[in-house]
Structures are given as structure tokens and as C-alpha cells.
N, C-alpha and C positions, 0 to 999 in steps of 0.2 A: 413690391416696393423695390425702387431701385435706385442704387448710388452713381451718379455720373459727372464725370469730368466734362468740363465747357468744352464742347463742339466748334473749332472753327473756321469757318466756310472762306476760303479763298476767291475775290472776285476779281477779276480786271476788264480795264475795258480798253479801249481802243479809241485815240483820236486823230482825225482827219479832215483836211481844212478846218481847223476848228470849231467841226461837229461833232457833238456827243450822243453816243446812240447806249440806252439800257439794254445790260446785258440778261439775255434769258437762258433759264437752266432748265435743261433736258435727261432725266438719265443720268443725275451723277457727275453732267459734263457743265459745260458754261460754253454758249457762242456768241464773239463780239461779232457782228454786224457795221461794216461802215454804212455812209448813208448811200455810197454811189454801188453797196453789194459787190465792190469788187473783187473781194477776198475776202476770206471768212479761218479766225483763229478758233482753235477749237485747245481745253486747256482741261486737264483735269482737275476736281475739284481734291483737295484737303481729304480724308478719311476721317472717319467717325473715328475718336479716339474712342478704347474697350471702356468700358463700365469696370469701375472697381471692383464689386461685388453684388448677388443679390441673389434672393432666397427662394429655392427650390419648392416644387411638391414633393410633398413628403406622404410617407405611409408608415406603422407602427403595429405591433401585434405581439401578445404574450409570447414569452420563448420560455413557460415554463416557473416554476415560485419566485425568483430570483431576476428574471433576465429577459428582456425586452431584443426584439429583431428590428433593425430601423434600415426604411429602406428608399429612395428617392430619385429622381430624376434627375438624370447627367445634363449636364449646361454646354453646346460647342461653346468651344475655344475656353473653357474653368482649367485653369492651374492647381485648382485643390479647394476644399468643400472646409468649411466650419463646422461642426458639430455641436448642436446644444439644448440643455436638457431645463428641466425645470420641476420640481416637485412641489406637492400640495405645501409643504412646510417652509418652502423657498421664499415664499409671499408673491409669489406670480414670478420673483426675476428666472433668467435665463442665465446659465454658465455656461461654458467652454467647455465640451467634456471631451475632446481631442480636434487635430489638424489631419485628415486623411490626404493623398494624392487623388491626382487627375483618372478616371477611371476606376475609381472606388465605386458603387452604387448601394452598399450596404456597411452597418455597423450593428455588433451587437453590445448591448450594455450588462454586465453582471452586476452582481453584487447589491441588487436594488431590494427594497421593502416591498414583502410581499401584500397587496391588496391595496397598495397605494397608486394613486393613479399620478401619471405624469406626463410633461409635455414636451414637444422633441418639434427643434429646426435645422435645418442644414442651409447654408449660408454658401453660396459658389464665390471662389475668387477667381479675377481674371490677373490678375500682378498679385507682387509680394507684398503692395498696399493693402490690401485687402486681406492679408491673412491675419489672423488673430481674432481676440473678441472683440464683439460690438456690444454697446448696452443695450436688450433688450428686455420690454417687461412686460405684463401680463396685465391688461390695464384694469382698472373698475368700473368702466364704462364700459357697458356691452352695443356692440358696434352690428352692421350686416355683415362685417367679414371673420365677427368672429370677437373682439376685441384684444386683439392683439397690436403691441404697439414696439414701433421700433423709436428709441428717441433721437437718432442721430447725433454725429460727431459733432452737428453745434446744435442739442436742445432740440432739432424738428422732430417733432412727434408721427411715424407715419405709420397708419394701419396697415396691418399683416394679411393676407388672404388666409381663408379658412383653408386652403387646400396645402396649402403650407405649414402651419401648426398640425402637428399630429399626436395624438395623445392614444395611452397603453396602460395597461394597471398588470403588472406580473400576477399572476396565478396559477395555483395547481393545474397542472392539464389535469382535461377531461380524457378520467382510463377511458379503454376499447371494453367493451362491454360484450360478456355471451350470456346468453339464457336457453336453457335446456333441458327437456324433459328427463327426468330416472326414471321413474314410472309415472302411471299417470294421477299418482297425486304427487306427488316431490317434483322438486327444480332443482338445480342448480345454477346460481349468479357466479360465473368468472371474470374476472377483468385483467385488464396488463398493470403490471404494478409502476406507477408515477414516482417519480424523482421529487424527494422532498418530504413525501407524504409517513405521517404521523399513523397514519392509520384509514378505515374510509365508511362510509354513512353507505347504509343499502336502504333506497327508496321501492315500495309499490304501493300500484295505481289501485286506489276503493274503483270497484266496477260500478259500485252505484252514484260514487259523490265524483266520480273524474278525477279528486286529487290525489296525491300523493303523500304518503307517510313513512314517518322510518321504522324500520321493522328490526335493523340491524347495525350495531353501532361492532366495527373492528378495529381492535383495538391495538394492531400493528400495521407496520408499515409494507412487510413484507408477504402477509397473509394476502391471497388472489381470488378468494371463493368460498362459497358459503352457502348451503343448502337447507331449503323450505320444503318441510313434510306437509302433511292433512289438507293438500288442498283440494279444492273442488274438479271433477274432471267436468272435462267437453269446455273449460275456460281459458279464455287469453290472460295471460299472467304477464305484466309489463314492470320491470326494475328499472330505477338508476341508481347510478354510483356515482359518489362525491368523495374524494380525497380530502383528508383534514391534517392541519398541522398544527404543533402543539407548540403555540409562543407566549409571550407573558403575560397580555391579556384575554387568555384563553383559544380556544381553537378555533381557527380558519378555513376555511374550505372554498374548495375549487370549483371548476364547472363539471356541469355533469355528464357523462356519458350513460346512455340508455339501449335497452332491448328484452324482447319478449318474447313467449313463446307459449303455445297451446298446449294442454292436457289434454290428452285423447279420454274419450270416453272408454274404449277398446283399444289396445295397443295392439299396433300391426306394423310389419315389416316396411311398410308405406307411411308411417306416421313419421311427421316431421323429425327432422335430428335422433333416429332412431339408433343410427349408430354410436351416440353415447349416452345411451341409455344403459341401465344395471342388466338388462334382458339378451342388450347386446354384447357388453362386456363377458357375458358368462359363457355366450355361446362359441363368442370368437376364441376364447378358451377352450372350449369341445370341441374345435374343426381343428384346432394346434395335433389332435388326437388322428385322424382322419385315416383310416386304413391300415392301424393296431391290431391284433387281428384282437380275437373272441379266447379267452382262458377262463374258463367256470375258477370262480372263486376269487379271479384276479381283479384290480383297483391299481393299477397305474404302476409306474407313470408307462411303461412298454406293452402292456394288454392289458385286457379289459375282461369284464362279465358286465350283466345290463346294470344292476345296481352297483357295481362297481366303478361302473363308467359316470353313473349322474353323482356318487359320491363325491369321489375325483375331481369333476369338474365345477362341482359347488365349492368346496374345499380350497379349489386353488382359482377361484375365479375373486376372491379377497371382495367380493361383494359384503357388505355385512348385512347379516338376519337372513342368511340364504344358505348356508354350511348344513349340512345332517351327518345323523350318526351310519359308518360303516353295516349295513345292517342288509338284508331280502329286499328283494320288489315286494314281497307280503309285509315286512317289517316297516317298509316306507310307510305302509298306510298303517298299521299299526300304531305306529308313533307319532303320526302327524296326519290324522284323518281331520283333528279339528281345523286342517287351514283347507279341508274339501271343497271347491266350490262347483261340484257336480261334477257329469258325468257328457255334457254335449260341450264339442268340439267348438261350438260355435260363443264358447263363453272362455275359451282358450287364449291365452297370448306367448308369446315367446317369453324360455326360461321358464315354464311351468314343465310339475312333472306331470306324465301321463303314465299311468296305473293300465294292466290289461287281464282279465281275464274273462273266461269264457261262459257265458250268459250274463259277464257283468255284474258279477256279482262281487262282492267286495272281500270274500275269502276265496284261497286259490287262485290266489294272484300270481302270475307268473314272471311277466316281466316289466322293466319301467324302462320311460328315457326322456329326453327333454324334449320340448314341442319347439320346434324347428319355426312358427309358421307356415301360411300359404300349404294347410293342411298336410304338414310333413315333421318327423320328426328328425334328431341326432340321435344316435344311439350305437351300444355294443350287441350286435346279432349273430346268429348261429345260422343266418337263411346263406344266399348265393351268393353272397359277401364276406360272413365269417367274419365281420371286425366292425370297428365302427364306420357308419356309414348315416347318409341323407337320403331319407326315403319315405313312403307314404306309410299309411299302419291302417289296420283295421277298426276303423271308429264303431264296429259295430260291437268290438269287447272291449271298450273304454269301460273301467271301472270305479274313477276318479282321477279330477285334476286336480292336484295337490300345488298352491300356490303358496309359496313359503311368506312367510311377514318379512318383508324390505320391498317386495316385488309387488305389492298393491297397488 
């Protein structure tokens, strides 16, 4: 739509023995023609006087619970843009929600209601006529451009283009979302904590119905994570999260941010997001150790003995359900044989302990250390190394993998 001042076109003509010849416009110009052609004026016409004002495309997108980002298309030759906004509660009109300058292409709005949707025009002026409000309103006849209606400065009613009206509804952003194996029944959901947010809904996906349910209702705003035991291994586990806030008729919530992650059946050094796993966390604690030497007897934090060393590093690897008591490589199994779950290697995963002695048998245990992976263990030894070190071991005197309850 657009406002314009009358155009007026300058003509003259030319008379000659009292012949009149019509004059014809080429380009902007005007040429009189006599009849005998013998000279020809040539006159420039009047210029289009500018258009008062008229309105932009626009575009619109949440900036957050509060606050809208409005953004539009510069006009050559605009001396400054109108802005204006309109809300559900408004009854369709449109207000003035500021005057920007020339080379603006953006506003943003605060202080708006969150999950109300609203509608946003930006109005280009070319003079100081044109700066200020216009009556526009939101009509109840629905139109093909949208039904928007500008009524004009005397009563003319003129539909708005759909690319013009642009509408937004503030809301929670949608957190960044991670999902990551501990072991491989546990996950852990973390997210970026949102502005605004009362607290936040943790969704996952039934693998047999496709939808989604809530499992997790948190109940601060500040809280970024939260973790899922007993679940099934060799499965894709998929979360989202929704930000909620708490206003007077109850709570709101945002869009969501999602992501997922697999449960290994066997955990291995190759398994997805390994490195923040509990398995990883403990180990990268025992390489802090890496070249202490070997002290029979000793447990930290400057040397080591074998069971001194997996003490040690459970102890301060702050994993929970994963700690034992100071005690023999015989006493490990002694006190915690019930989390046995054999003796081949090939049922091993990193952060387990491995038990050794010779015919494997379960008394006369000599020494322990933690299973490294990639059939190698970490440990404090007494061989060509003398301290702790990454190395292979003798699977032929495995005497038990001792897998502590957290590490399942």
C-alpha cells in the first residue's frame, strides 16, 4: 500500500504558422515537433514528487520469554521507519511503538507477555509528513493478503500485504541439549540453562509408541542435568527439554531442545561419548598418577602399591558406588566378590578391577589394577617400570573382574 502525492506532468507544445502538432513523451522527456520539422525542443518533464510513506516487509522471531527481534527491509531514499506493534488483547489496532532513523533495519521489543502472540509493521517515511502514526487495524474480514487493513487519512480502507504484517509470540528458548552415556544402563540429560525459566520438563521417546512422555519434572531454574539409571542396553535413548515458568495461571513452557544417545551393550574405548562416561572419569584420574613409582604398602597421592593404586583412584575419582575399602588385591576379592562377573577378559570394560593370580584361582591373589581397555590395563607394578604404568597383563591368571555397582 502506498501513500502519494499528485504527480504533475509538465507539457508544452509548440506553435507555428498556426499549426498545432501533439506532443510526444519519450524517456522522461517531451518532444515538440513543428509541422515543417524544422527544429525540435526538447524539455524535461516535472519529477515524480516522493511518496509520503509506505510499508515495508517485515520479519519477526522470539528473542527469548520476554522479547521479540523485528527486522525489515530498508526503503531508498526513507528518512525514518514507523514502528508498530499490535497484541491479541489490542482488538486487531496497531500502535506506534517508536520513530527509528534512516538506516535502522532492526528493533527489538522487551517487556512483552510471554506466549502471547503479536503483530509487528514498519511503515518507511520519505518527509516529516509522514512521520508519526497512522490508523491501522486488523480487519475481520479475512482477505488473500492476509486481512490487514490500513484505513487511511480520509476513511480509505487499503489492504496490507501478507509480507508486511509480521507476527511473533515470545517464549522460553529452546535449551541446547546433551545426552550421554555413564554406563551402559545410565544417561545423563544436560542442557544450557534459559533466561527466564522457572524450572524444566525432561521428555523421552517410548521406543515402541514413538511418543514422548515426561519422566522428569525440575523444579529449578538453575538446575542443568539429571540422570536416568536401569535402562536397557544396545538402545537409543532420545530426550527433550522444555523450560517452564511459573506465572499466575500456572506454568508455561517453552520450545524444545532435543538429543540422544546409545547404550552400548559392552562398553569400549570406541563407544560413543566415552569420554564422559563414569569408566572415563575414573581412569583419567589414574593417568593424573602416570610414572609414581611402586612403594609396597603405599596408597597415594606420591606412590603407590597395586591395591593401593585402584584404592586411590576410586576414592578420588568422586564417582559414586565405585569407592572400596584400603585393603590386599586378596582383600578386594574378599569383600567384594559378589559384584564378580567372571574371569574372561572379553566380558571386561574399562574401570573394572582385574584380580590376578596364578592358575586363577581365587585365593592367592596377588595383585589388582583397573582395565585400561583395548586389552590393557593401569596399574602400580614392580616389572621394568616400577610405578604406575599402561600395559598389557597376563589374561591367562585372571582370577575375577570385580565390577563395582555404579559401573553397570
Amino acid at each position: 500500500m502506498k501513500k502519494k502525492a499528485a504527480v504533475a506532468i509538465m507539457m508544452s507544445t509548440v506553435m507555428t504558422a498556426s499549426v498545432f502538432a501533439a506532443p510526444s513523451t519519450v524517456f522522461g522527456q517531451t518532444t515538440d515537433n513543428t509541422a515543417d520539422m524544422s527544429r525540435t525542443v526538447v524539455k524535461d518533464l516535472a519529477p515524480e514528487a516522493p511518496e509520503e510513506s509506505e510499508y515495508v516487509d517485515t520479519s519477526a522471531e522470539s528473542a527469548g520469554y520476554k522479547s521479540v527481534d523485528l527486522r525489515w527491509k530498508t526503503a531508498s531514499g526513507a528518512v525514518g521507519y514507523n514502528v508498530y506493534i499490535s497484541a491479541e488483547e489490542n482488538d486487531g489496532e496497531f500502535t506506534l511503538e517508536t520513530t527509528v532513523g534512516a538506516g535502522t533495519s532492526s528493533y527489538r521489543f522487551t517487556n512483552l507477555d510471554m506466549n502471547t502472540q503479536y503483530l509487528f509493521l514498519v511503515e518507511a517515511f520519505y518527509s516529516e509528513e509522514g512521520k508519526g502514526p497512522h490508523s491501522v487495524l486488523n480487519s475481520t474480514v479475512e482477505s488473500e493478503q492476509g486481512g490487514y487493513i490500513d484505513t487511511g487519512d480520509k476513511g480509505e480502507n487499503t489492504v496490507i500485504d501478507d509480507e508486511q504484517v509480521a507476527a511473533a509470540t515470545p517464549t522460553l528458548e529452546a535449551p541446547q541439549v546433551d545426552a550421554y552415556i555413564n554406563t551402559t544402563t545410565s544417561v545423563t540429560v544436560e542442557w544450557e540453562k534459559v533466561e527466564g525459566a522457572s524450572g524444566y520438563y525432561v521428555y523421552k521417546k517410548n521406543q515402541d509408541t514413538g511418543k514422548f512422555s515426561k519422566v522428569k519434572t525440575v523444579e529449578s531454574g538453575s538446575t542443568t542435568s539429571w540422570s536416568q539409571d536401569s535402562l536397557a542396553k544396545g538402545e537409543t535413548h532420545q530426550y527433550r527439554v522444555k523450560a517452564y515458568r511459573i506465572v499466575n495461571e500456572g506454568n508455561l513452557s517453552g520450545e524444545a531442545g532435543s538429543d540422544s544417545t546409545e547404550t552400548p551393550k559392552v562398553l569400549k574405548r570406541s563407544s560413543k561419548d566415552f569420554s564422559k562416561t563414569y569408566a572415563a572419569k575414573i581412569l583419567k584420574k589414574g593417568e593424573t598418577k602416570l610414572g609414581k613409582p611402586y612403594v609396597f604398602g603405599a596408597s597415594g597421592p606420591n606412590s603407590f602399591d597395586c591395591s593401593g593404586f585402584v584404592y586411590w583412584t576410586l576414592k578420588n575419582s568422586k564417582v559414586d558406588d565405585v569407592s572400596i575399602s584400603r585393603t590386599s588385591a586378596q582383600g578386594i576379592y574378599n569383600k567384594y566378590k559378589k559384584y564378580n562377573i567372571g574371569k574372561s577378559l572379553s566380558k571386561a570394560q574399562p574401570g573394572d578391577i582385574i584380580l590376578f593370580s596364578k592358575g586363577r584361582r581365587t585365593t592367592g591373589i596377588y595383585h589388582a589394577g583397573l582395565y585400561y581397555g583395548n586389552n590393557k590395563q593401569i596399574h602400580a607394578t614392580t616389572g621394568r617400570y616400577n610405578g604406575i604404568e599402561i600395559d598389557g597383563m597376563a589374561e591367562n591368571q585372571i582370577a575375577a573382574i570385580i565390577r563395582m555397582p555404579g559401573l553397570e
